[in-house]
N, C-alpha and C positions, 0 to 999 in steps of 0.2 A: 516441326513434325512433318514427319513423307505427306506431303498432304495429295497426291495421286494414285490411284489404284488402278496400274494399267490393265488389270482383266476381271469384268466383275461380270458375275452370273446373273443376267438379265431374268432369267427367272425365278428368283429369289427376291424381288425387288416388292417392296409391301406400302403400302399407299399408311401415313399414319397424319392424323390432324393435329398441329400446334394447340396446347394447350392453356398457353402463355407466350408473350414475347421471350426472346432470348438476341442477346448483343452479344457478336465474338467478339476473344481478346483479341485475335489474331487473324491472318489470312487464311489459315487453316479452320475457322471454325466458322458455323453458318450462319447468320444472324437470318431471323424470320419473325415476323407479328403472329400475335395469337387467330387462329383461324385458318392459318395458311395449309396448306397440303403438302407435304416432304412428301418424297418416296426414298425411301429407304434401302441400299442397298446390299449394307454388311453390318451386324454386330458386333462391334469389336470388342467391346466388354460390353457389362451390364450397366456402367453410366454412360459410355462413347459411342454411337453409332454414327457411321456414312451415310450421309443424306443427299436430299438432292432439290433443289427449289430454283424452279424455272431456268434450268440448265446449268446452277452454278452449285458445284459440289462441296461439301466442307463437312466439317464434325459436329454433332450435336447431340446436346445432354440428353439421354435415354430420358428422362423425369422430364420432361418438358412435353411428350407426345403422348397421342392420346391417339388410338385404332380403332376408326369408325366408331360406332357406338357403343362399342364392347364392355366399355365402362363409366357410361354415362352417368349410371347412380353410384358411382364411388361416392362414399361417405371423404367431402375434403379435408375435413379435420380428422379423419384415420382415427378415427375413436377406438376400433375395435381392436386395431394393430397397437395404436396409442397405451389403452388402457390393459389390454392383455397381458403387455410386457411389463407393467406395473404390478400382474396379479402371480405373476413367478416371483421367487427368492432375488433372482442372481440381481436384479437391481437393489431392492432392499440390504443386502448383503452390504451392495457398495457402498451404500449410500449410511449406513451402521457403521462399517467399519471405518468409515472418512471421521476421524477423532475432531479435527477442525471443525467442521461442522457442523457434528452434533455438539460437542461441549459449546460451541458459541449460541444454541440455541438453551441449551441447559444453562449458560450463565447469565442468558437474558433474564431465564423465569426466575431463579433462584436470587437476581441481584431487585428484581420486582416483587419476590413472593407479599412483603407487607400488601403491597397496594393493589394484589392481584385478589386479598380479600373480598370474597364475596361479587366479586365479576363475573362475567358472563362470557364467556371466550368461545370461538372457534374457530377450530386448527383446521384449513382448507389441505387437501390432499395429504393426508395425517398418513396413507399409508399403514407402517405397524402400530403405528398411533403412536411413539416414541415423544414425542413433544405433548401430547394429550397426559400422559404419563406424566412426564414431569410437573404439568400444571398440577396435576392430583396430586404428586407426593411431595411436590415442595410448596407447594403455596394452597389456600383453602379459597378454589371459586367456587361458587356458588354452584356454576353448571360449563361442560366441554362440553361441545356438539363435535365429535370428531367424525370430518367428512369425509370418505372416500370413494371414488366412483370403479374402483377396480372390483376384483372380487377379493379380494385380500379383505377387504371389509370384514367378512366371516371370519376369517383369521383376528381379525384384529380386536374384533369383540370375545374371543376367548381368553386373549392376552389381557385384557382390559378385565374381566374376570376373573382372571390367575392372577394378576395383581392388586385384586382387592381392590377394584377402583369404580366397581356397576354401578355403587349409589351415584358418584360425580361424572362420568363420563356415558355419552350415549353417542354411537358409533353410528352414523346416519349412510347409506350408502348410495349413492346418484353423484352425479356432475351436479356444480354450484349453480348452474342453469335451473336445476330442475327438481331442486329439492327444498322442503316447507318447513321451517324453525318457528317455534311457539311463540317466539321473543326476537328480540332486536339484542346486538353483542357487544359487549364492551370494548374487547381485543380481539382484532382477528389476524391470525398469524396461520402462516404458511412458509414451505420450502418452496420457491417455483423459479427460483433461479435455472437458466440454462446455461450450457456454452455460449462463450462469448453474450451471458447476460440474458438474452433473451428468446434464443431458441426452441421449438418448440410452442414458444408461446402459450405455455400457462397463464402466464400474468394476465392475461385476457378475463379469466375466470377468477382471477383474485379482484378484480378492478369492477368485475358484473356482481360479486359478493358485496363489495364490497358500499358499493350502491344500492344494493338493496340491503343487507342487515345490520349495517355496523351504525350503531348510534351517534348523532351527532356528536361532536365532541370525542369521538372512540378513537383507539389507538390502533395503526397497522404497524406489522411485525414481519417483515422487514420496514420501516420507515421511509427509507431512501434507498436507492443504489445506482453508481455508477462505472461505465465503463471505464476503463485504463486503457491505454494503447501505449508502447515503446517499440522502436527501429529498433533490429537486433541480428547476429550473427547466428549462422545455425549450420555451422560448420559437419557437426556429425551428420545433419539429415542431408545437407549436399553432397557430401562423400560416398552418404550410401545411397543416395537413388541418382544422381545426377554425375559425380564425376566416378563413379566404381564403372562403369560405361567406358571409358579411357582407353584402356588395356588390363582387360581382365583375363590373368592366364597369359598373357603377351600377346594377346589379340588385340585389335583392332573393334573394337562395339561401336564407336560413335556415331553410326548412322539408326541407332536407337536411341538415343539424347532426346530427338524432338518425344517423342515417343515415350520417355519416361517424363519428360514435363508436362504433358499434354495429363498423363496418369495422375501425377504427385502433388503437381504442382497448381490445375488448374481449382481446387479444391481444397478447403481447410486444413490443417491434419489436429486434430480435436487430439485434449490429451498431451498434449506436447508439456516437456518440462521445462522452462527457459534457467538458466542459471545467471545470478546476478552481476555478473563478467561477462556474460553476451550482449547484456543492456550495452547499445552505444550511448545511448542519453538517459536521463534523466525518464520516469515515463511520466505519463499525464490522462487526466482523466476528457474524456472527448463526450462522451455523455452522462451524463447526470439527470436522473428520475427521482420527480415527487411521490410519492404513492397516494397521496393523501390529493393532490392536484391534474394527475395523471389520468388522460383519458383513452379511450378504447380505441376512439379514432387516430390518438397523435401514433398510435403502434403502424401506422398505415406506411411510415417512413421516419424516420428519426435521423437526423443529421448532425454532424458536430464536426469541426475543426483544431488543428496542432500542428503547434509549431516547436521544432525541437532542435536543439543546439546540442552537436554531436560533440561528447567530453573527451573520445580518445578515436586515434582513425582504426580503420578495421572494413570490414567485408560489412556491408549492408546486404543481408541475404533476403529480407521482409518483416513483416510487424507481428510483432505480440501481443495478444489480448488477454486481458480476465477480466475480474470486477471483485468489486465490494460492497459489501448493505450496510447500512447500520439501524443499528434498534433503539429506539429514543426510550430513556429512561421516563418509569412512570411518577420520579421521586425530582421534586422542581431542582435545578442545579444539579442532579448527576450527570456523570458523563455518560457516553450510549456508546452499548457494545458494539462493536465492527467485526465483520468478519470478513476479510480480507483472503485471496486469493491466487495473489501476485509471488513473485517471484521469490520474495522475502517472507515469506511466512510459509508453516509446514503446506505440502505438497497436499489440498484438499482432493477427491475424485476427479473432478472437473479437470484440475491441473490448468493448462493453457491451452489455447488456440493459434496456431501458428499459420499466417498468411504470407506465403512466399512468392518473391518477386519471377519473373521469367527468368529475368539473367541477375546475379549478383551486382553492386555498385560497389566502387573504393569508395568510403569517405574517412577524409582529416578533420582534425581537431575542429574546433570554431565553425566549420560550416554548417549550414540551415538543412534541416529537411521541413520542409510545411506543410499539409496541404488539406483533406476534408472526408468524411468516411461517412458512410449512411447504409444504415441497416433498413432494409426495404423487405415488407412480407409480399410472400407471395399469393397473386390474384387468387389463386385457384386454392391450392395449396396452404391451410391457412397455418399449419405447423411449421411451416418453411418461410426459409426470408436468403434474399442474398445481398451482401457484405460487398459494396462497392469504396476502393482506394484509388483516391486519385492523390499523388505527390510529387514534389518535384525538391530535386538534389541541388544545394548551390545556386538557389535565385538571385536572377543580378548579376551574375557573375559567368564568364563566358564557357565555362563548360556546364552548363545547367544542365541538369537532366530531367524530366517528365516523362510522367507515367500513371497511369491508368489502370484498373483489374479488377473484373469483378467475379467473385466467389458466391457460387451456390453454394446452401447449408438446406442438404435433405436427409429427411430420416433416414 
């Protein structure tokens, strides 16, 4: 990236307080501790701003600073922005129309309905209450407490009424925080899956539920889940932000390159489709969560390791993520649904998360990539977490390569 601005309007220049630490990838970008004073030069977008700390200038993520006291009572968990956008369609929409999804939720209850007799269920962030529903028409609980803390609640208790389902479901509406159940539950189930697994950080409120109502012995729904990770080529997204820069039109761009990576590159791209011919290797699961053993505090940093044996050479452009849950059967010796994510099975909502390197790597057949990943939430920020890669190319061997990168993931 240009990482110089030889003429910047001194008066324009705005004092903003660190809100959190930040580590640059690069020389271009500013690393500072939480507390520190930037003054602020230029915005260059609404994540990239020119700063400036004790004389030495560099890039840093808009989200990370915080102006005088101006929003000292920000609510950190963005509850309002959080659950507002939960009380519109256009998410519900998505999240209905994602057939994977929902049918693995639907084939949970219907392959449990015997033993969901007369249970006590609640479906935490239920939403249109679609999973409340199916508890009702395919199986006989006793009682659904379907929780939601949006305002979609109102909606949801009509729908719950249009389908003939008042006597068995009651529509409770508050955060799992803050709301009072008559009874303790048998199964508690919820969607709280995010990007890349755990973003946004639901699971916090399913893990505080899940401590206070679920009866000894009770069953969570998802059961388990963990992350996948696989090296992978991404040849279209490089073409179009990174090498379309080349000669475009028979010009000459490339002194925007930094400048588009610094954009595209320093950050997720959520959504991504990977296809199962980008895989260089094999993938592998890097975390893996109990739900049942899983506590509030281990969300604080979570780490895991991979090591992967590249099956064909190719362009190593960065790694791919998704996940999977599985649901444990409530019937002794069945198998437990899984819903799966990944590259091999239909394209859910979420789809993939794609973490791209600064600059692409060759790699051949046989060689290693290894190295450690850790999803870290952030201080302040509790919806947020950033995604640190550290790996290295061909250890051992005299062209090694290592590398480093860490990816904010903000709403």
């Amino acid at each position: 990236m240009q990482a110089q601005k030889e003429e910047e309007d001194e008066v324009s220049v705005e004092e903003y307080v660190a809100r959190c630490s930040f580590t640059g990838n690069d020389n271009d970008q500013l690393s500072f501790s939480s507390g520190d004073v930037l003054l602020v030069h230029a915005k260059m977008s609404s994540e990239w701003w020119w700063a400036e700390l004790r004389g030495i200038k560099g890039y840093v993520p808009a989200s990370y600073l915080l102006q005088g006291a101006e929003e000292d009572d920000e609510d950190p968990w963005q509850h309002k922005e959080y659950f507002g956008s939960y009380g519109t369609l256009r998410l519900h929409l998505e999240m209905l129309s994602d057939k994977s999804r929902t049918e693995a939720y639907r084939q949970v209850i219907l392959s449990n309905s015997a033993s969901l007799r007369n249970k006590v269920v609640m479906d935490l962030g239920c939403g249109t209450g679609i999973i409340s529903l199916f508890c009702a028409q395919l199986s006989e609980p006793s009682e659904v407490y379907a929780v939601e803390a949006s305002s979609m609640a109102e909606y949801t208790r009509q729908l719950v009424k249009q389908n003939g389902c008042e006597e068995l479901i009651t529509v409770l509406q508050g955060r799992a925080e803050e709301i009072e159940l008559p009874e303790q539950v048998d199964i508690l189930v919820s969607e709280w899956m995010g990007n890349c697994l755990l973003f946004e950080c639901m699971v916090e409120s399913v893990l505080l539920a899940r401590d206070r109502w679920l009866k000894e012995g009770g069953v969570m729904w998802p059961s388990s889940a963990a992350l996948s990770l696989v090296p992978c080529q991404a040849d279209s997204y490089y073409a179009e932000t990174m090498a379309f820069w080349e000669q475009p039109y028979g010009l000459d761009f490339t002194p925007l390159q930094p400048l588009a990576q610094q954009e595209f590159f320093t950050k997720p791209k959520f959504s991504h489709v990977i296809e199962p011919e980008d895989c260089l290797t094999a993938p592998c699961d890097v975390l893996q969560l109990d739900m049942y053993t899983l506590q509030v505090k281990d969300l604080e940093e979570i780490k895991g390791h991979f090591h992967f044996c590249v099956e064909k050479s190719g362009v190593f452009h960065g790694f791919s993520a998704w996940f999977k849950v599985q649901f444990e059967s409530l019937q002794r010796g069945e198998a437990p649904v899984e819903l799966d994510t990944g590259p091999n099975s239909e394209p859910p909502h979420w789809k993939q998360t794609l973490f791209m390197l600064d600059r692409p790597v060759s790699v051949h057949a046989k060689e290693a990539i290894s190295g450690s990943i850790s999803l870290r939430r952030n201080p302040v920020w509790r919806r947020h977490m950033t995604v640190t890669l550290h790996w290295n190319v061909g250890e051992g061997t005299s062209n090694c390569q290592v590398g480093t990168k860490s990816f904010p993931m903000w709403r």
